[in-house]
N, C-alpha and C positions, 0 to 999 in steps of 0.2 A: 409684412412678413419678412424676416431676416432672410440673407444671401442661401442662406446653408438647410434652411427651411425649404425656400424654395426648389432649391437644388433636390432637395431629398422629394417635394411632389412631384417635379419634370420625373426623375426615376421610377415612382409607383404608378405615374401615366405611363411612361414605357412600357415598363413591367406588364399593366394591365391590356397594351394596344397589342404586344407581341404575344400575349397569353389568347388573346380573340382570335390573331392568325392561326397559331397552333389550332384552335379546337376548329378554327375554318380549314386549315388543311386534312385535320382529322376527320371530317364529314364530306370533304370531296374523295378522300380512301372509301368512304364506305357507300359512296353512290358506285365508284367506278368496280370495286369488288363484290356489290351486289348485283349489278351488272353481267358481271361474269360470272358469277354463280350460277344465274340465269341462262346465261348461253353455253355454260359449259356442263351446268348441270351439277355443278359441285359443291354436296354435300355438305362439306366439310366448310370449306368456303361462308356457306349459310350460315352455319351453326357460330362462323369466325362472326361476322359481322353481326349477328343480333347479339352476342356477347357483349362487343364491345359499345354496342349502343350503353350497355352501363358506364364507360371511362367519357362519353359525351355529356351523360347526364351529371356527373361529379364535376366535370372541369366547368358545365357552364352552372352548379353549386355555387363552385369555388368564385367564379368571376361575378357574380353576383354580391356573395360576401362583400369581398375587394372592392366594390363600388360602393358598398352600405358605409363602410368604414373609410372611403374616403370619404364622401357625404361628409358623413360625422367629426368627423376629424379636422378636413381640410377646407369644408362651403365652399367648394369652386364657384366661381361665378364664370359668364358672359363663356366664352368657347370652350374652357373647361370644363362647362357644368355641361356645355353642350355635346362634349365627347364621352363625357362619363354615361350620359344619356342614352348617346347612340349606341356606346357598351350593351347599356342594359337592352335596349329592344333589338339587337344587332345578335348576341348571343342565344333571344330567345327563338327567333328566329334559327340560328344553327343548331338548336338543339330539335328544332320540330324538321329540318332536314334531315339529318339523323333518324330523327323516326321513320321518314317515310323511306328511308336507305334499309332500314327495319325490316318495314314491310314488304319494300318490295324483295328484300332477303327468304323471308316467310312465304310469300307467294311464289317464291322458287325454290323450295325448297319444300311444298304442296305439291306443284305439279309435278316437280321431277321422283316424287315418290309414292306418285299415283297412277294407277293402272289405265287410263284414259288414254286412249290412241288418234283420238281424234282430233289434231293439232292446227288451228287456223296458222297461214303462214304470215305474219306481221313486222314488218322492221320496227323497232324500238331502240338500237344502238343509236341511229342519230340522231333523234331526241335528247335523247340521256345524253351524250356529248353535247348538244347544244349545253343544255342546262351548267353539265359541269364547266363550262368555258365560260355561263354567264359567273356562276360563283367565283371564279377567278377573276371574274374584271372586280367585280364587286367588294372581294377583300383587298386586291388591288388599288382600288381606288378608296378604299377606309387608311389601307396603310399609305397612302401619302398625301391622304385629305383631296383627294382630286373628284372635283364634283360634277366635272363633264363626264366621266364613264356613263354617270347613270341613263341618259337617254340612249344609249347605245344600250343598255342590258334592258332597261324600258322597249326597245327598238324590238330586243329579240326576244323577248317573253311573250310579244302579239306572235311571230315564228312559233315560238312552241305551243301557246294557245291554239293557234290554225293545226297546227301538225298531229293533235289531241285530237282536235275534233273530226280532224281527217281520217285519224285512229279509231275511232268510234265508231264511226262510219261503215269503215268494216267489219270492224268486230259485228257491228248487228248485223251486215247482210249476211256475212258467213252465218250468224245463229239463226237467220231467216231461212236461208239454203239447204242449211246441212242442220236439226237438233242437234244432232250428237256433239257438233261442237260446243255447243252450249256452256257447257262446265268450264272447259280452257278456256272460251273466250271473253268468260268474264274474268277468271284470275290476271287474264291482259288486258283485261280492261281495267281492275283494280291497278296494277303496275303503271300502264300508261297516267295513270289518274295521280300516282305518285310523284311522277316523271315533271306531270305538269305544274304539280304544286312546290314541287324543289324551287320549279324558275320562277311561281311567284317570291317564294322567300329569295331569292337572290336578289328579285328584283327589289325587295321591300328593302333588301338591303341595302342595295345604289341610294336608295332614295333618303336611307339617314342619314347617309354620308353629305348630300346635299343640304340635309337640317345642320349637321355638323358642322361645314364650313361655313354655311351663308347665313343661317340662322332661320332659314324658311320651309315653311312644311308643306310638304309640294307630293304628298304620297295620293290625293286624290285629284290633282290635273291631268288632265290627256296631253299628251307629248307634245304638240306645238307648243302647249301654254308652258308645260319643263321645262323644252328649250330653251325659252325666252329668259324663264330663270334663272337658268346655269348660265346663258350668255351676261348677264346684267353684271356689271359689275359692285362689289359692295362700294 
């Protein structure tokens, strides 16, 4: 492949790796603003973020495209192919974040305009900042190919698993205690359910990153055997 060839694919990798960040920074906006929609009660707010779940789903169209036609165009091979790769499962991933940024937008935007007074009291903010902190390691370590984050986002996705089910927990014995909460306490329960599944996609995403750089596919080991991965050297 000529000098000026090559030149011009390092640029449409770029293009492509910075277009992944944008649409990962676009879906931690819409975790943290459904969020507060939720505890703030705003409307409007709701109405903002299921909206723009349409600009999520065009840009990870677009980045899709962008990878068909490098495919075609350019046959990357060996770490190339392997980024382009992570693209594609990396983005689908952020688009199903998205959704449940969606949903839990819809679920607050139910109960705060619903006549139901009967409100189980449940922390759910630090969950949801877990999570948006793990999606930041995550695209973090996409944008500079660093494949040690992943057991540390691996580390805190069991943290929001346990904190889920701790959530649960409650929610039923409040719906054991009290019926009338019943209604509310499963709309927090569909959100917490939300909450949980963002941190698996974040964490699915540490884990291409590690396909990315090392070449190994490590999405179904438990964390010692990770570790041992990401310690190895190629």
């Amino acid at each position: 492949m000529a000098e000026h060839t090559l030149k011009q694919f390092d640029t449409e990798l770029e293009q492509i790796r910075s277009k992944v960040l944008q649409l990962g920074g676009l879906v931690e906006r819409q975790i943290i603003r459904s969020m507060e929609a939720l505890a703030e009660g705003d409307l409007i707010l709701c109405e903002q973020v299921i909206n723009t779940d349409h600009d999520v789903n065009r840009m990870e169209v677009d980045l899709d495209e962008a990878c068909a036609h490098i495919i075609a165009k350019r046959q990357p091979a060996a770490i190339d192919l392997r980024m382009i790769m992570t693209v594609i499962k990396t983005i689908t991933d952020l688009e199903r974040i998205g959704d449940e940024a969606k949903k839990i937008a819809k679920q607050a935007r139910a109960m705060h305009t619903s006549d139901v007074n009967f409100v189980p009291k449940i922390e759910l903010r630090h969950v949801a900042d877990i999570v948006v902190a793990m999606l930041r390691q995550a695209l973090d370590a996409f944008a500079r190919s660093d494949s040690s984050v992943a057991t540390e986002v691996v580390r805190r996705d069991k943290e929001v698993d346990a904190e889920f089910k701790a959530a649960m927990r409650q929610l039923i014995t409040f719906m054991i205690e009290d019926p009338r909460t019943i209604s509310r306490a499963l709309e927090l329960l569909f959100i917490a359910k939300s909450i949980e599944r963002i941190g698996d996609h974040a964490k699915n995403i540490s884990e291409y990153v590690v396909y990315m750089e090392k070449g190994r596919d490590v999405r179904h080991l438990g964390l010692e055997d990770l570790e041992r991965e990401v310690a190895k050297r190629d």
